[in-house]
C-alpha positions in Angstrom: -57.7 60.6 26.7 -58.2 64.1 26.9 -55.2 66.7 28.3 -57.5 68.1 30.8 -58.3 65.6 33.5 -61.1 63.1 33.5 -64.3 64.7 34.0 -67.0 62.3 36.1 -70.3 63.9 36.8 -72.7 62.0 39.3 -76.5 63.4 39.0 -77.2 63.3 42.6 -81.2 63.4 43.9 -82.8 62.9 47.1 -83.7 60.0 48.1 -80.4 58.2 46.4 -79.6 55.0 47.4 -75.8 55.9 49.0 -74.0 52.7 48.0 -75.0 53.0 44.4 -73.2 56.4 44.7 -70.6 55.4 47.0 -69.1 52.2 45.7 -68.4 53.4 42.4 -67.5 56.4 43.3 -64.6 54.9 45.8 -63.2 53.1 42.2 -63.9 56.6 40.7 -61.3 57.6 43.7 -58.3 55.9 42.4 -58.6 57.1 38.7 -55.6 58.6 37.6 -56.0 62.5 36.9 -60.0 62.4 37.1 -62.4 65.1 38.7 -65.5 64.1 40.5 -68.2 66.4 39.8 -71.8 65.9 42.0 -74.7 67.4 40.6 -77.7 68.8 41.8 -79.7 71.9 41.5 -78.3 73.5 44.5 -75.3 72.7 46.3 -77.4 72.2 49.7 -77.2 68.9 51.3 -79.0 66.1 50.0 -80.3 63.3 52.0 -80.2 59.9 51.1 -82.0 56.2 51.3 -79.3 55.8 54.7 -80.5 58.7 56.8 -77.6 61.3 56.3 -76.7 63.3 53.9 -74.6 63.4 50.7 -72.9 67.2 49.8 -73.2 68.4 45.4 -70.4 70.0 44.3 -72.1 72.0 42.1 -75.2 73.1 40.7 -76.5 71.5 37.1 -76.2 74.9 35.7 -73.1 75.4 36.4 -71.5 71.9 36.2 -69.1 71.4 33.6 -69.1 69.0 30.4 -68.8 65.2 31.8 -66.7 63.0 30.4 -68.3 59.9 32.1 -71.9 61.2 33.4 -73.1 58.8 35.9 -76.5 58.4 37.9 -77.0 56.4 40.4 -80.1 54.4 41.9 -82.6 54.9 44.6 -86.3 55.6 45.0 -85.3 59.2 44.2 -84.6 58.3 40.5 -88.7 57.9 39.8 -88.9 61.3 41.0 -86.8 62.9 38.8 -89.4 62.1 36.2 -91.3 64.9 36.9 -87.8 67.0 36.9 -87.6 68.4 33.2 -84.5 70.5 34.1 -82.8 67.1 35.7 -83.9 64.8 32.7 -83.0 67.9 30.1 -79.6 68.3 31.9 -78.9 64.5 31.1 -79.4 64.7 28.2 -77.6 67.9 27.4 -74.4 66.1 29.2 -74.9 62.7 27.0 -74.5 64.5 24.0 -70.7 64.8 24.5 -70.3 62.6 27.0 -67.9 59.5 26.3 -70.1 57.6 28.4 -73.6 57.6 29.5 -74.0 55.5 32.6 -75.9 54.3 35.5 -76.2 51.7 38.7 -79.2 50.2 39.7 -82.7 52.1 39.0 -80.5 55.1 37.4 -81.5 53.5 34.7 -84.7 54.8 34.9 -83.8 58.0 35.1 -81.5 57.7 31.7 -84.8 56.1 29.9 -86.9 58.6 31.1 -84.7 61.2 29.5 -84.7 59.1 26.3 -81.5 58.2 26.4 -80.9 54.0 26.6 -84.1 53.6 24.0 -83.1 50.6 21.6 -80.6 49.4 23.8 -79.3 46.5 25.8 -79.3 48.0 29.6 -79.5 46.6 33.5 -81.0 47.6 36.6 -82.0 46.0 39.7 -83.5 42.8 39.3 -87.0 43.6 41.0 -87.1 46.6 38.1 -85.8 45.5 35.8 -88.5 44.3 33.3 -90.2 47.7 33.6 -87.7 49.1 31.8 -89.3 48.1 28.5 -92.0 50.3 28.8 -89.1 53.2 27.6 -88.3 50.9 24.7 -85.2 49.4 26.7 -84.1 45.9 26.3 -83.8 44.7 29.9 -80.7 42.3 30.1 -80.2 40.4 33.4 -76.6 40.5 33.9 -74.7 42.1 36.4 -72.8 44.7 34.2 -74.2 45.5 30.4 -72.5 47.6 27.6 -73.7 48.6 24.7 -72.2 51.0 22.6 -71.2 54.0 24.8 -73.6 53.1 27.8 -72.9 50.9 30.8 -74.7 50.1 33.3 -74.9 48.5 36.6 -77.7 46.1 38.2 -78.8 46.3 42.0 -76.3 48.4 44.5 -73.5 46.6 45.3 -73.5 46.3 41.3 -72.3 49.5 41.3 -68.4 48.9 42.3 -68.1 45.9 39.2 -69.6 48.5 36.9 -66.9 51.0 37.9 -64.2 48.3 37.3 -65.5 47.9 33.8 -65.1 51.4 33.3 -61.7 51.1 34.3 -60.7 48.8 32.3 -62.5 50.7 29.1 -60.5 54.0 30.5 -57.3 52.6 31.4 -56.8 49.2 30.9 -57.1 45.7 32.5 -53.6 46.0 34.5 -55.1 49.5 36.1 -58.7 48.2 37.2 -56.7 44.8 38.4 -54.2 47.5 40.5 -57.7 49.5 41.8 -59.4 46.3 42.6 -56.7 44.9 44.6 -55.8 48.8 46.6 -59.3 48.5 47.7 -59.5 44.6 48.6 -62.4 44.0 46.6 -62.2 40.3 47.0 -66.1 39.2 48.2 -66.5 36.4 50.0 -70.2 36.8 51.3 -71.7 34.9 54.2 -75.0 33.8 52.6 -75.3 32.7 48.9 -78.2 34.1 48.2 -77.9 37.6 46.5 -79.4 37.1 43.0 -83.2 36.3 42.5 -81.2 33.0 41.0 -80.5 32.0 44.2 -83.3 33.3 46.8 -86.8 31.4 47.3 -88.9 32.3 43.9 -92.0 33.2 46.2 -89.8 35.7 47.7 -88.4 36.6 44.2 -92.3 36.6 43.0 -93.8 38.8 45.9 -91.0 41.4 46.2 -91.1 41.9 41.8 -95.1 42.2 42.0 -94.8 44.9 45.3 -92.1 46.6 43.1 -94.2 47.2 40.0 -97.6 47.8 42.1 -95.4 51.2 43.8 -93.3 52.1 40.7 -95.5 51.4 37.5 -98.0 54.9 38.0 -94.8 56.8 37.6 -93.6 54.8 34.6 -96.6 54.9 32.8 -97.4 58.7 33.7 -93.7 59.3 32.4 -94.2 57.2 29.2 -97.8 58.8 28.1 -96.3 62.2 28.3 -92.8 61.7 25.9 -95.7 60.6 23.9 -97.5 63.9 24.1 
């Protein structure tokens, strides 16, 4: 570990999905001797997928050298795309980072940037399979590692990806000791939060309406790394 403290950057966007931010970011909370760094290009408010607004810490210029960079999901993350200083800021931050991660369709954002080509990654299951267009190998699990990047599937994801950070950073006995201040102990009402379980019309319809909105980008995206 490093003498300074733990240095977590989140890339923050509008249009961010807040749970993908907010769940990990809670775990994030209970690190011992970590800074929490949230990125943008200003440090005005951004809003998000819930209808308020999320505050940056600091500007992508002027954010310091992550230890853990970290970007969450949302519609947002297609956008950023088109953002050459975002996707160049990523990747300046993954060359020394320890980690590279992401929750949900943050994924997207790392591939865009070239930075999860090659390997094993997650995202939300309705994505998911687009990722190969980037030269990703989509893996449907709810947390994947491979090598120095981790990365969450769909939202709620987020907060079991942040306790397998943990436990890389700190150990088993610490995530079990953040898991149990938080009472992550989820019991949910309806069984029926993986594609696994749901109706496979459903499954079917919402994957095809998925890929119908998101695809343009992806390909647009793909042809010009190619250029």
């Amino acid at each position: 570990m490093p003498s300074r403290p733990l240095r977590i950057v989140v890339l923050l966007f509008p249009r961010v999905t807040q749970l993908d931010f907010t769940g990990p970011t809670q775990v994030f909370s209970k690190f011992p001797d970590t800074e929490l760094h949230l990125a943008w290009h200003s440090v005005d408010p951004i809003p998000t997928d819930a209808g308020w607004c999320i505050v940056p810490t600091t500007t992508l210029d002027e954010c310091p050298q992550a230890d853990v960079i970290f970007v969450p999901g949302g519609a947002g993350a297609f956008e950023l795309f088109e953002d050459l200083v975002a996707l160049d800021f990523l990747r300046r931050q993954a060359l020394s980072a320890r980690w590279v991660t992401s929750v949900c369709t943050g994924a997207f954002a790392l591939a865009a940037a070239g930075l999860l080509t090659g390997y094993r990654a997650t995202s939300h299951w309705a994505s998911l399979r687009m990722l190969e267009h980037f030269g990703v190998i989509p893996v449907s699990e709810r947390v994947v590692r491979d090598g120095n990047r981790i990365t969450g599937a769909g939202v709620t994801s987020g907060i079991d990806f942040a306790f397998t950070l943990a436990a890389e950073l700190y150990g088993e006995d610490e995530a079990r000791k953040i898991q149990l201040a938080i009472e992550y102990d989820p019991e949910p009402p309806f069984d029926y939060g993986s594609p696994s379980k749901a109706d496979p019309e459903m499954v079917k319809n919402i994957i095809s309406a998925t890929e119908d909105l998101r695809m343009p980008a992806i390909l647009k995206a793909v042809s010009l790394r190619a250029v």
